[in-house]
C-alpha positions as CSV (number, residue, x, y, z in Angstrom):
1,X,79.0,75.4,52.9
2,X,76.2,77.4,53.6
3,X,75.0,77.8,57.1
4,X,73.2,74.8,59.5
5,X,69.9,75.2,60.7
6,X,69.3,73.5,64.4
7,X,65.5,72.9,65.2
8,X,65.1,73.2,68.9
9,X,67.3,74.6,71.7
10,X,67.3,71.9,74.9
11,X,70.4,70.3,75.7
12,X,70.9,68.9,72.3
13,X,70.4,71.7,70.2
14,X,72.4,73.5,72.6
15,X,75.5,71.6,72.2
16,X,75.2,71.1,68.6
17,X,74.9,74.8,68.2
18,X,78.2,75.1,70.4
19,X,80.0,72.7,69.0
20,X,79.4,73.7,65.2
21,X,80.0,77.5,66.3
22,X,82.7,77.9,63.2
23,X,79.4,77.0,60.8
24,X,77.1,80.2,62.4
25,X,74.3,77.7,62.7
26,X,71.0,79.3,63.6
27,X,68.6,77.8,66.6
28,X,64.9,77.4,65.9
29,X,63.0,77.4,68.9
30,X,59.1,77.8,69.1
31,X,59.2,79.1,72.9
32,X,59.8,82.9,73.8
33,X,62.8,82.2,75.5
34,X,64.9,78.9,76.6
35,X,63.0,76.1,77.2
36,X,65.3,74.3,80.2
37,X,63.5,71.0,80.2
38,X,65.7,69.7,82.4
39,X,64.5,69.5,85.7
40,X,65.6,65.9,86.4
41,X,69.1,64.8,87.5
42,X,71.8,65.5,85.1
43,X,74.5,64.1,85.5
44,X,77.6,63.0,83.2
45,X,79.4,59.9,83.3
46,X,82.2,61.7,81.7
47,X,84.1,65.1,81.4
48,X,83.2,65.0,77.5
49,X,80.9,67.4,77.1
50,X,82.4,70.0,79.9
51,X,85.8,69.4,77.5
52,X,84.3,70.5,74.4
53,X,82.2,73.4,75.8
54,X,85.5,74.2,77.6
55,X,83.1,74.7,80.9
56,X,84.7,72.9,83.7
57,X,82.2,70.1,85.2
58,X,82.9,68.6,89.1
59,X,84.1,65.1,89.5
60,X,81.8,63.4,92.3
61,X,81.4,60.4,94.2
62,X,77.7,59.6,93.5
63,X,75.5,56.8,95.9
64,X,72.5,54.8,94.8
65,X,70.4,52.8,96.2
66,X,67.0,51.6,96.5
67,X,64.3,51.3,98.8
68,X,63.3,47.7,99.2
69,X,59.6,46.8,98.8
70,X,59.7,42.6,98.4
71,X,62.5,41.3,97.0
72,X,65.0,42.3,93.9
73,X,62.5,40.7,91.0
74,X,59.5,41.9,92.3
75,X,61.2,45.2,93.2
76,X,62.3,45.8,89.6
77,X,59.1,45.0,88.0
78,X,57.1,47.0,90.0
79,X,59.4,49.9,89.6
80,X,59.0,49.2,85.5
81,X,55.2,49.1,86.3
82,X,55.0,52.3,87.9
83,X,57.6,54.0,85.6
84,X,56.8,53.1,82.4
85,X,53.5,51.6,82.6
86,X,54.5,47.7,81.9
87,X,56.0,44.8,83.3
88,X,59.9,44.2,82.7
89,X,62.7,42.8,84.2
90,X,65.4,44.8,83.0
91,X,65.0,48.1,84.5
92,X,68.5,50.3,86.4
93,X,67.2,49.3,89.8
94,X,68.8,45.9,88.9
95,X,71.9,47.0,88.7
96,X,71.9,49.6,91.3
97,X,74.6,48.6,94.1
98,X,76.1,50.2,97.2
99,X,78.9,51.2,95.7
100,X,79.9,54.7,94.7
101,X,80.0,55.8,90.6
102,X,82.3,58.4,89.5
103,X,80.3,60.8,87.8
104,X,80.5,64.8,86.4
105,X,78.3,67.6,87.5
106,X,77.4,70.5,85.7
107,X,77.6,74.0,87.1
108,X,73.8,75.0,87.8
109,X,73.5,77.5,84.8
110,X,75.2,76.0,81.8
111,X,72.2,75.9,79.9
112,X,72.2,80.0,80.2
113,X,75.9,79.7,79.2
114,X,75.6,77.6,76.4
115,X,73.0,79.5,75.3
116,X,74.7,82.8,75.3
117,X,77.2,81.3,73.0
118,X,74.7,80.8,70.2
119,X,72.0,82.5,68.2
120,X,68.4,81.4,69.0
121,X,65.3,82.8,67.2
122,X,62.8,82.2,69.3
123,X,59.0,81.6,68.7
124,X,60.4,80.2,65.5
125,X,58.8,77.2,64.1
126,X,60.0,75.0,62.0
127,X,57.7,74.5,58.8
128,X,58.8,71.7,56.1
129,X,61.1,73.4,53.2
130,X,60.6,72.9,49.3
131,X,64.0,73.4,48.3
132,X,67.2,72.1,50.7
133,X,69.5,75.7,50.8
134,X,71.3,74.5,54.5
135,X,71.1,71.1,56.0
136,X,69.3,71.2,59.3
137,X,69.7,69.6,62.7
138,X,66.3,68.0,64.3
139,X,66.3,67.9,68.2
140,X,62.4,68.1,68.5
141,X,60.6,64.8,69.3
142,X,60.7,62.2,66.1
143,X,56.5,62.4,66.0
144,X,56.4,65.8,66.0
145,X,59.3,65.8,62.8
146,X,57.3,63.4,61.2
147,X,54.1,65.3,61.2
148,X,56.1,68.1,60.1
149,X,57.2,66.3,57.3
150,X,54.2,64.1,56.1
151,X,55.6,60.7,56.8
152,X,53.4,58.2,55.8
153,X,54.4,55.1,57.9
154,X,53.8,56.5,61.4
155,X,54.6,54.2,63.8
156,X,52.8,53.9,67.5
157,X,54.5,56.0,70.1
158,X,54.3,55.5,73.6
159,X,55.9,58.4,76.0
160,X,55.1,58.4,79.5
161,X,53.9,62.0,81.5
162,X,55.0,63.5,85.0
163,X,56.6,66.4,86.8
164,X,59.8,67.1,89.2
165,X,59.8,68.1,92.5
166,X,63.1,70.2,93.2
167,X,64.3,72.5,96.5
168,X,67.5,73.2,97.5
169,X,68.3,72.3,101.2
170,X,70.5,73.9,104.0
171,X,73.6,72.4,105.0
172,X,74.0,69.8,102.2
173,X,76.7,68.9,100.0
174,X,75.6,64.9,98.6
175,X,75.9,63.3,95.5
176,X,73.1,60.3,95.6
177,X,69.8,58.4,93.8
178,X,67.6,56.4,95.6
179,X,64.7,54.4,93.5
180,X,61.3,53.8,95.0
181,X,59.3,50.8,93.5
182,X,56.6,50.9,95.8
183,X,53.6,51.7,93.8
184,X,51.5,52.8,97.2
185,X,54.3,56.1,96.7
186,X,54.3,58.6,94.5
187,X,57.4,59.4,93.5
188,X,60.0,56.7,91.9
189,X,63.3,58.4,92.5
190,X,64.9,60.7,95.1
191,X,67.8,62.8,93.8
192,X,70.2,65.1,95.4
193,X,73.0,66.9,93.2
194,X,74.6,69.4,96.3
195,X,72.3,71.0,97.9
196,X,69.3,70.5,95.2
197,X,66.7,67.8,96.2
198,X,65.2,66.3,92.9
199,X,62.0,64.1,93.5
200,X,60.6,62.1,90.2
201,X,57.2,61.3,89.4
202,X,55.8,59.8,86.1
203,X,52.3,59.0,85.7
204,X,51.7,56.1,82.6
205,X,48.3,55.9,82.8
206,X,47.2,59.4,83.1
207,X,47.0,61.9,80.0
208,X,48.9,65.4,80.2
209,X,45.7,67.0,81.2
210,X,45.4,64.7,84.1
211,X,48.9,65.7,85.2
212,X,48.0,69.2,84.8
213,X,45.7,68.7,87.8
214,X,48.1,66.7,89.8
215,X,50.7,69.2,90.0
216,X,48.1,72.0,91.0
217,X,47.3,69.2,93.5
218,X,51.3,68.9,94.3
219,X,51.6,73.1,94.7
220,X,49.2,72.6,98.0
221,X,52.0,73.3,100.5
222,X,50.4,70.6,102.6
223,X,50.3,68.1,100.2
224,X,53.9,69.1,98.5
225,X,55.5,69.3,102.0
226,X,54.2,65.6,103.1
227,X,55.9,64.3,99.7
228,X,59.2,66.3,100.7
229,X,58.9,64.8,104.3
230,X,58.7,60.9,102.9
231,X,61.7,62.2,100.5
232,X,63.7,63.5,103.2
233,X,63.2,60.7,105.8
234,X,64.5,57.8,103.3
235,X,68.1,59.2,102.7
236,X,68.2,59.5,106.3
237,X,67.4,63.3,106.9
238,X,64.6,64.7,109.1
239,X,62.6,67.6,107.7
240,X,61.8,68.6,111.3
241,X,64.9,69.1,112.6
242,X,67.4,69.5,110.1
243,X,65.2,71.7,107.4
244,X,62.8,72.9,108.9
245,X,62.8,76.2,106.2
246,X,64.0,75.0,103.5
247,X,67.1,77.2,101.7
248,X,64.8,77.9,98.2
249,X,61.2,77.7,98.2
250,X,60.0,74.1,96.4
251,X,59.3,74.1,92.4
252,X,57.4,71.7,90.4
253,X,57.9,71.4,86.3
254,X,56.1,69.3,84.0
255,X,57.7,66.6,81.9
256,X,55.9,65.9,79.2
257,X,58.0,63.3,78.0
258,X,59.0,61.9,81.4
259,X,60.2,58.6,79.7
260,X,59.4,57.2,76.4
261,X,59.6,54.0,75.2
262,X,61.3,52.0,72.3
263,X,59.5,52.0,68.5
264,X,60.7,49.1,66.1
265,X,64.2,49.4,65.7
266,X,63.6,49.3,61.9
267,X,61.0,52.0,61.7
268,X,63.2,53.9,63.9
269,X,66.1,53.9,62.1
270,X,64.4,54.1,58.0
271,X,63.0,57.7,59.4
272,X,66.2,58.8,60.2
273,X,67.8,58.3,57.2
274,X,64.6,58.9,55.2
275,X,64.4,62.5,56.9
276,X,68.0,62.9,55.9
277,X,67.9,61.5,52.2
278,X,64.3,63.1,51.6
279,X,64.8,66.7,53.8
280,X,68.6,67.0,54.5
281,X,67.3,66.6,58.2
282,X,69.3,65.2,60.9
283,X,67.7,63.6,63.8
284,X,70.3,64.3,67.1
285,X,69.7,63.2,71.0
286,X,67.1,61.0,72.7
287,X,63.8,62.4,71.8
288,X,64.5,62.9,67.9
289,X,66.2,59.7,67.1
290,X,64.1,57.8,69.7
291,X,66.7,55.8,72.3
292,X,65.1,55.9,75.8
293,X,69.1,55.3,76.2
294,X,71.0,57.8,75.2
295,X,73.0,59.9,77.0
296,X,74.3,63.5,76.7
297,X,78.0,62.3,77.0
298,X,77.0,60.1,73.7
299,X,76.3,63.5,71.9
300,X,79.0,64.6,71.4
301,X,80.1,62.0,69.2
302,X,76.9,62.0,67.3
303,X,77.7,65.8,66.6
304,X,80.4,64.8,65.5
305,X,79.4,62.0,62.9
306,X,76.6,64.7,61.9
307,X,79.5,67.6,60.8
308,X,81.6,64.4,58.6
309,X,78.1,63.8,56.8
310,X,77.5,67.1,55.9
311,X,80.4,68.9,55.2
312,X,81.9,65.6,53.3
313,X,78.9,64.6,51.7
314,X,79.4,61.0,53.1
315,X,76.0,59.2,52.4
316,X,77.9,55.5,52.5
317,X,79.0,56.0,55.6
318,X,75.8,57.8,57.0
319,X,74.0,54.9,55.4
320,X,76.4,52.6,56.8
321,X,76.2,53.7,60.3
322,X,72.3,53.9,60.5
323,X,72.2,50.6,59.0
324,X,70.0,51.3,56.3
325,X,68.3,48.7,54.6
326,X,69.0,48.5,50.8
């Protein structure tokens, strides 16, 4: 078989580039060097992906909470509201509880680890082929594929803007999430992974060039450490006394696709296996398939699935599992 092509190298093109090593796939990636767009929590709710990777990942006990505003309804529409920029009633602050989850942590630089695994040519980008030599991977966002590829039927897509607050902190070793649903607050989640304090912003109403400005507003070291301060004082630590200096200096990152919200299951699912019949593209991980959902440990399957399809030929089942209307 001749060799695979991955488009993109985040998480998912990461792993899909480690896991199909035996195939020397190539990585396609339009910026000078990795992109590391993860600046959010990660976390795994398994050891899957440290098993394949054969990186050893840290079992924690991880607490979340929430900070209450009026009551559990109005609490979890408001936090939909500021989020993701509508009213819904189904969001994880309902089902956040006192009670500790078992989760995996990753050490701090396996993105630079899986990446030194692979072979990435960056300030690649991808262009659409005439004539299908080597099947390709997709991990780039499904509007920008289907640009790329002159789809007709393009759907609406909603995605939501922000940025991450991050600093690491002395004297720390806590595993927790704390969601915010008071829209009078900026931020809507406080993180801490170890030492690493993660604060979350996303902005639905605002453009990306709007939340340019904010985070040049947010690098004001009075206005960034106020936001630090509030952070710090609702999982019970005091900023004052306990970090005064904190242990790394504070870094904001951009999100362009801080959330993004669901398409018509339908549409969403014809493009995928249009993109593969048409293109021999396969669409792998949240942003190219489209499912706000998804998590990393669910790649690995999906990686999976993807190597059966291709080096089997298996369109029924492909077909089958996308469930492709005939």
């Amino acid at each position: 078989m001749s060799k695979i092509t991955i488009i993109g190298s985040g998480m998912a093109g990461l792993l899909a580039g480690n896991m199909l090593r035996d195939y020397n796939p190539r990585i396609f990636e339009t910026a000078s060097k990795l992109p590391n767009n993860h600046s959010a929590v990660l976390r795994f709710r398994s050891s899957i992906v440290g098993d394949v990777l054969r990186i050893p990942f840290k079992k924690v006990k991880v607490a979340k909470g929430s900070v209450h505003w009026r009551n559990p309804i109005a609490d979890s529409m408001a936090y939909s509201k500021k989020t993701n920029g509508v009213y819904r009633s189904d969001r994880s602050i309902v089902s956040v509880t006192n009670e500790l989850s078992e989760r995996y942590i990753a050490p701090p630089d396996l993105i630079n680890l899986m990446g030194e695994r692979v072979k990435i040519d960056f300030n690649e980008k991808f262009k659409k082929r005439k004539n299908h030599d080597s099947p390709i991977i997709s991990t780039i966002p499904m509007p920008i594929l289907m640009e790329i590829l002159e789809y007709k039927d393009f759907p609406e897509f909603k995605f939501i803007h922000g940025f991450n607050i991050s600093v690491d902190l002395h004297d720390t070793e806590a595993y927790l999430s704390i969601y915010v649903p008071n829209p009078s607050l900026y931020f809507n989640r406080v993180s801490v992974t170890g030492n690493k304090l993660i604060m979350e912003y996303s902005f639905p109403h605002l453009s990306i060039d709007e939340v340019k400005i904010l985070v040049n507003k947010f690098k004001e070291p009075k206005m960034r450490d106020t936001q630090l301060s509030f952070a710090l004082e609702m999982i019970g630590m005091d900023k004052d006394t306990d970090h005064a200096e904190f242990a790394s200096e504070p870094e904001i990152k951009l999100q362009t696709y801080s959330k993004i919200l669901p398409i018509d299951e339908d549409e969403r699912k014809h493009f995928i296996s249009w993109a593969t019949d048409k293109h021999d593209v396969y669409s792998l991980g949240r942003y190219a398939c489209w499912r706000p959902g998804l998590l990393l440990d669910d790649l690995v399957n999906d990686i999976r699935l993807i190597e059966h399809w291709i080096t089997r030929k298996d369109n029924y089942s492909r077909n089958k599992h996308n469930n492709r209307r005939t």
